[in-house]
C-alpha positions, -999 to +999 in steps of 0.1 A: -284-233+040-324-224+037-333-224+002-371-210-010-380-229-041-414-204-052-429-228-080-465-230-088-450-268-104-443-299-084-456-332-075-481-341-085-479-316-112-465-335-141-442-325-167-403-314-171-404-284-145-422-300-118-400-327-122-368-303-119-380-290-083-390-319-070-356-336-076-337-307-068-358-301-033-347-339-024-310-333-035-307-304-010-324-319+016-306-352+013-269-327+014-286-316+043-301-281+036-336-269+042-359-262+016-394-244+021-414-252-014-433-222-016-473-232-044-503-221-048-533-235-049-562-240-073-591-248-048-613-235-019-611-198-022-620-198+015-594-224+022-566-215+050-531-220+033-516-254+042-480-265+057-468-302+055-434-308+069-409-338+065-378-334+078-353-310+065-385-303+038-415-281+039-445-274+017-465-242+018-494-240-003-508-201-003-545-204-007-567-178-001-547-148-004-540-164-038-572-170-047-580-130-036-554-117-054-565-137-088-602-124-089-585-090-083-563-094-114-582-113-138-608-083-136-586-066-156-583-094-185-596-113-209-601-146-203-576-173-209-545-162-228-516-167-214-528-153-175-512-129-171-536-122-143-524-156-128-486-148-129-495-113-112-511-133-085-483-156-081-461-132-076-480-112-050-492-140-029-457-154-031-442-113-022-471-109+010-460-146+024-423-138+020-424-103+037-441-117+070-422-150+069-387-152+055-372-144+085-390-159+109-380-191+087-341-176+082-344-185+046-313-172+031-325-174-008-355-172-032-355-195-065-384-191-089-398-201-126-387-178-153-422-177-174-446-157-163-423-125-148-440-135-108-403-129-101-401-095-099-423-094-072-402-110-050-372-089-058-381-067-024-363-049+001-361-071+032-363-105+013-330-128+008-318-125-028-334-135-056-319-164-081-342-169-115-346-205-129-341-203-167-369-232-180-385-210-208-398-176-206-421-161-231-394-137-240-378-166-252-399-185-264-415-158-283-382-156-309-387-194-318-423-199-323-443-168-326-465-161-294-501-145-299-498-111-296-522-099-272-523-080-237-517-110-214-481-119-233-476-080-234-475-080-194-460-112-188-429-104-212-427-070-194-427-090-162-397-113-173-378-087-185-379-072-153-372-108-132-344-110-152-327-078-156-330-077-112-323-111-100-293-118-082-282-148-104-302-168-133-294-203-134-294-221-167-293-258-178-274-261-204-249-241-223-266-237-250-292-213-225-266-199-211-251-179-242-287-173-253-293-155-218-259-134-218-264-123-253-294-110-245-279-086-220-284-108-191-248-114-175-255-130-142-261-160-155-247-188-146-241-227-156-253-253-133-262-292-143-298-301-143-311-315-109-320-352-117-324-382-093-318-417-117-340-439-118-336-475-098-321-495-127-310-487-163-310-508-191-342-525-191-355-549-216-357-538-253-384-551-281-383-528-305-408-524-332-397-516-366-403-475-379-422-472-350-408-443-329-421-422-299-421-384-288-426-375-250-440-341-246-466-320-245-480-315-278-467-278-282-454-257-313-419-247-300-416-290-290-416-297-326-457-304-328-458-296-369-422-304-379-434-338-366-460-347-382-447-327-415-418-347-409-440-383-409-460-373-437-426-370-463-411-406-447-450-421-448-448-420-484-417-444-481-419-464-453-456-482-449-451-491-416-443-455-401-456-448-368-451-417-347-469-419-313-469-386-296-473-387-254-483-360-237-506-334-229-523-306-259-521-273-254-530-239-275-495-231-290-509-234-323-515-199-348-541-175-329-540-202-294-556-221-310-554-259-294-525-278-312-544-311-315-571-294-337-547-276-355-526-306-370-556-326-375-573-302-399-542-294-414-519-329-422-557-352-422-542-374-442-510-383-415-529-373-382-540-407-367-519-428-395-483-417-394-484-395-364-506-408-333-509-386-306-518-407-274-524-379-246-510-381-214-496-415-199-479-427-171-446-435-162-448-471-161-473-464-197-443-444-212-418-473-207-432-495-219-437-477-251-399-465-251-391-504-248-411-507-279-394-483-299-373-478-323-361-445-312-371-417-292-372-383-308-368-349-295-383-329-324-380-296-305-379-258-323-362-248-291-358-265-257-338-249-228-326-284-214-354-314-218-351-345-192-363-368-221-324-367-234-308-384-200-342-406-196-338-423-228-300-426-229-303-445-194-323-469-206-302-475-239-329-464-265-317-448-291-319-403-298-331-385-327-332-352-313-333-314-330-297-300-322-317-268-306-327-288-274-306-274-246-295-310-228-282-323-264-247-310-252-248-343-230-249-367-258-235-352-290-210-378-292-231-408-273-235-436-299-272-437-291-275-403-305-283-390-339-291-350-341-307-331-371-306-293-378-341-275-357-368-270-375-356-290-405-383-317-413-367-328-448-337-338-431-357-354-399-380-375-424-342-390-439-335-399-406-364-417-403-368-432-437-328-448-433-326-455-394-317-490-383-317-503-353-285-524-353-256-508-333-280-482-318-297-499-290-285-511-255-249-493-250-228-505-223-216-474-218-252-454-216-264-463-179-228-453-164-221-424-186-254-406-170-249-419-137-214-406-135-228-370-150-261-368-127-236-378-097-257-362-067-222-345-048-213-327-086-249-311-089-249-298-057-216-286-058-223-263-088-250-251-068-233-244-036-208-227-057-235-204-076-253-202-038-221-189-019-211-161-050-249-150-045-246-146-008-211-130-014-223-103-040-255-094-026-265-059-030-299-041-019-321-035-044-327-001-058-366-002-050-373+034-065-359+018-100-380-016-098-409+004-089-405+029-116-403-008-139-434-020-125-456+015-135-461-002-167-489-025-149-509+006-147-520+009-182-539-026-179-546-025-138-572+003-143-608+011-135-616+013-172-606-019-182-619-034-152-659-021-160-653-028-197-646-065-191-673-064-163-698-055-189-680-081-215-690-107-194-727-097-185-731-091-223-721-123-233-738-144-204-771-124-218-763-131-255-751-166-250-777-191-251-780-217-219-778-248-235-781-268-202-809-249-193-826-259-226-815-298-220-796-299-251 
C-alpha cells in the first residue's frame, strides 16, 4: 500500500506530533509499504520544491507554491494569531501537489493533522480518500482552555469542522479521544494504538533527587502550564526542597496570546524560578538525564489527546504523576509506576506532591516489557491495515457541490476589503512606528 502522510511536522521538527509521523512513516516502510511525506517549507520563496528518496520512503517538501499561496492569504489577516493564513496555505499547496501527482505516484490514501482544518482541502474529487489524524484541533482544544477569540481561530475552527465532518475515517489515540470525537457527531472515528518505535534499552540508571520532579512539554495552558506552578506554590509552603523543572518550548496560550512564560512569571513571582523552573527546550540525551534525576515525572495536562511522555517514562521505570484527562493514561492506570489526579485539580496535585515517596515506585520489572509487548510493531500496524482496508472498502466520492457550498464561508475574510484595509494597517504602522535600528538604539 501507498500511504500520503501531509504533515507540516517531522524530523527535525521536535515535539509529540512530529515524533508520531516519523515513527509511524518507519513502521510502514519497514512492513513494507510506501510512504510519500508530503511538508512544507519555511525558506527561499524562489526555492524549487525538493524530493529526497530512501527506499520504500519519500520526502516532498512544497516550496514555492507554498510560499505563493501564504503571501496570498496572510493579506487578508492580521498578523500572528493562530495563521489561519498558514493553514489555508497548507492546505492548498498540499491540494495543487496532490491533483497533478497522486496518481502518477498510485498513492492510494491521504493522512493529515487535525489542527488547522488544511484537510478539507484535500477532500477532492480525483484524490484517494482522506483519513484525519486526531492530535488536537482547536475545536477541541477550545472547550478545555479558552482559545482567543479572534478571526484566525474563527476560520481555522470552520476549517476543522469541515476536515472532520468529510474525511473518510479519523484516527484517534486513545479511547479516551475516541468517545470525545463520536460525541461530538463525528462517527467515523476509529481506535488505533499510537505509532511508537522503543527506544534501544529500558531501564537505565536511576539517582533520584528528593521533591525534585520534572514536566516534558511545551510550556502551554491546556499542558497544565498554571495548575503547575499553582500546584508548586501550595506544596512549597511544605516541602523546602520543592523543585519543579519544566522542559520545553513557550508559547502564547496564556489569556489574550499572550506568551505563557510572561504570564506565570508576573502572576505566581514568588514560585516562578523557586518552586517551578522552566528550563526551555533540551535534548534527548539533556531530558534523560533529568528524568534519571527525578523523583517523578508529571503530566499535569488540562487535556491531552494521547501524550508520548506516558510510555517514555514508564520504559525507563520513573515513576507517573499524570492528570487523568491525558489521552495515553488508559495505558498505565493500573501500572505501579503510576499515580493519576483529577484534571485541572491543583489542591489534590500539590498532596501528591507534598506525600510522594520514592520507595516502591521506581525501577519496575515489569515496566520495560509491559510497553514493549503494547508498542509490538506487527499490533500497530495491524490496527492500521485493518482501519486502511475498511477505508478502501467504503470509499464513496465526495459530494463536491456540498464541500464547496462549506468552504463559501472563506469569503467573508478572503476579500478585497480586508485585504487594502490590512495593506494600509501595515504602511500606517511602519510610518508610526519608530526605527529603532535606524536610530542605533
Amino acid at each position: 500500500m501507498r500511504i500520503c502522510l501531509a504533515t507540516t511536522h517531522y524530523t527535525p521538527v521536535t515535539g509529540g506530533i512530529s515524533l508520531y509521523y516519523t515513527c509511524l512513516s518507519r513502521l510502514l516502510t519497514e512492513a513494507g509499504h510506501s510512504v510519500i511525506l508530503l511538508t512544507t517549507g519555511n525558506g527561499d520563496h524562489n526555492a524549487d520544491d525538493s524530493i529526497e528518496e530512501e527506499g520504500l520512503f519519500t520526502k516532498i517538501t512544497l516550496n514555492a507554491g507554498y510560499q505563493r499561496y501564504l503571501r496570498y492569504y496572510n493579506a487578508y489577516f492580521r498578523p500572528d494569531g493562530y495563521a489561519a493564513g498558514k493553514w489555508i496555505a497548507t492546505g492548498m499547496a498540499m491540494r495543487e501537489w496532490l491533483v497533478k501527482n497522486a496518481v502518477a505516484f498510485q498513492i492510494d490514501l491521504i493522512e493529515t493533522m487535525d489542527f488547522g482544518g488544511a484537510g478539507i482541502f484535500l477532500k477532492q474529487e480525483g484524490l484517494p480518500p482522506l483519513i484525519i489524524n486526531a492530535h488536537s484541533s482547536a475545536l477541541q482544544i477550545d472547550q478545555y482552555a479558552p482559545m482567543l477569540r479572534d478571526d484566525h481561530l474563527a476560520v481555522i475552527q470552520k476549517l476543522e469542522q469541515l476536515s472532520f465532518k468529510y474525511a473518510d475515517a479519523i484516527i484517534a489515540h486513545s479511547p479516551m479521544n475516541q468517545s470525545e470525537l463520536k460525541a461530538m457527531g463525528f462517527h467515523q472515528t476509529f481506535f488505533s494504538r499510537a505509532p511508537w518505535q522503543l527506544p534501544g534499552q529500558g531501564n537505565s540508571t536511576r539517582n533520584p533527587h528528593s521533591n525534585h520532579f520534572l514536566v516534558v512539554s511545551s510550556l502551554q495552558m491546556i499542558k497544565g502550564a498554571e495548575l503547575m506552578i499553582r500546584a508548586a506554590a501550595i506544596a512549597g509552603k511544605t516541602v523546602d526542597s520543592l523543585r519543579i523543572y519544566w522542559v520545553g518550548e513557550d508559547s502564547y496560550s496564556a489569556p489574550g496570546a499572550a506568551q505563557t512564560s510572561d504570564f506565570l512569571q508576573k502572576k505566581y513571582p514568588e514560585t516562578w524560578k523557586n518552586q517551578f523552573i522552566w528550563l526551555g527546550p533540551k535534548n534527548r540525551e539533556e531530558i534523560a538525564l533529568l528524568m534519571s534525576q527525578s523523583s517523578a515525572v508529571i503530566i499535569p495536562s488540562i487535556w491531552d489527546t494521547f501524550n508520548y511522555v506516558v510510555p517514555e517514562t514508564i520504559f525507563t521505570g520513573t515513576p507517573l504523576i499524570m492528570s487523568d484527562k491525558t489521552g495515553a493514561a488508559y495505558l498505565v492506570q493500573e501500572h505501579s509506576l503510576a499515580t493519576l489526579f483529577k484534571a485541572g485539580d491543583a489542591e489534590e496535585l500539590a498532596r501528591i506532591l507534598q506525600h510522594f515517596t520514592t520507595p516502591g515506585k521506581t525501577d519496575s520489572p515489569t515496566s520495560y516489557k509491559s510497553v514493549a509487548h503494547y508498542f509490538n510493531p506487527t499490533a500497530i500496524i495491524a490496527e492500521r491495515m485493518h482501519i486502511y482496508n475498511t477505508v478502501l472498502t467504503d470509499r464513496a466520492q465526495p459530494d463536491m457541490p456540498e464541500i464547496k457550498n462549506g468552504l463559501q464561508f472563506l469569503s467573508t475574510y478572503i476579500n478585497p476589503r480586508r485585504k487594502i484595509y490590512y495593506w494600509l494597517r501595515k504602511k500606517l504602522k511602519a510610518l508610526i512606528r519608530p526605527d529603532f535600528n535606524k536610530l542605533g538604539h
